[in-house]
C-alpha positions in Angstrom: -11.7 -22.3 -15.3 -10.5 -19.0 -15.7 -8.7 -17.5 -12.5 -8.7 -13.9 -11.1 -5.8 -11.7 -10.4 -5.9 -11.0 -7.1 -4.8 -8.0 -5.6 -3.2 -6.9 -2.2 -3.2 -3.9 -0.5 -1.6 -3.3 2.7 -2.0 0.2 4.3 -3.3 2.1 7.3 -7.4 2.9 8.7 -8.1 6.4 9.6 -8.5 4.7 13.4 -5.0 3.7 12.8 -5.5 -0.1 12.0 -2.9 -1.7 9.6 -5.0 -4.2 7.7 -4.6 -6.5 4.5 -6.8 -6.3 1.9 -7.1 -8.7 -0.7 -9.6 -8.1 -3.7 -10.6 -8.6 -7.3 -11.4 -6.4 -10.3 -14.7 -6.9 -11.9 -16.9 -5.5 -14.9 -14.5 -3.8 -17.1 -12.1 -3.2 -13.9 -14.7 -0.9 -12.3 -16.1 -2.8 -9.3 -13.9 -4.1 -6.7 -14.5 -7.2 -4.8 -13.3 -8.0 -1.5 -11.8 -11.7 -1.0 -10.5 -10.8 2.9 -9.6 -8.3 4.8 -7.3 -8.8 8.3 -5.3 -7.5 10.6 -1.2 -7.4 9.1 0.7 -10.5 10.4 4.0 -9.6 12.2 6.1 -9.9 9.3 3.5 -7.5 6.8 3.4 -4.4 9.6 7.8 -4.7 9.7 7.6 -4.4 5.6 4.7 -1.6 5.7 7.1 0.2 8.2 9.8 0.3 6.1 8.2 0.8 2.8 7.1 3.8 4.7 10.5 4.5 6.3 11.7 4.5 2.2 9.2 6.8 0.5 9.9 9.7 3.6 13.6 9.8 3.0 12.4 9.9 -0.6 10.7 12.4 -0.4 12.5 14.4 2.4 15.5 14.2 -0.7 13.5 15.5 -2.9 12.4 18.5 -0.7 16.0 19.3 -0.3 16.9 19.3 -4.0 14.0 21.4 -4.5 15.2 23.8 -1.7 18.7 24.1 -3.2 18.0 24.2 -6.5 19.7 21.3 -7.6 18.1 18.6 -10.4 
């Protein structure tokens, strides 16, 4: 039996929704196919949150060295 990779994606709807997506790669990696998609338990949402908490002080650091000139 050969197994797929499967894939997760967590992220946010345009409605505002924070859903879990978890999908394959098919023909040559150029279809996608959907295993489940749901709602973010509890625990998923407080990691998305600060993933997202992360990359803005990232990139807020990065628009300050920019604005100072600095590497």
């Amino acid at each position: 039996m050969v197994s797929e990779q499967r894939i997760h994606a967590l992220g946010r709807t345009d409605d505002g929704r924070l859903l879990h997506i978890t999908f394959t790669l098919r023909t040559n990696e150029t279809r996608i196919r959907v295993i489940s998609a749901r709602d973010m338990s509890r625990k998923e949402r407080s990691y998305n949150e600060q993933e997202a908490r992360s990359r803005a002080a990232l990139q807020h650091g990065s628009r300050r060295a920019d604005l100072l000139g600095t590497p």
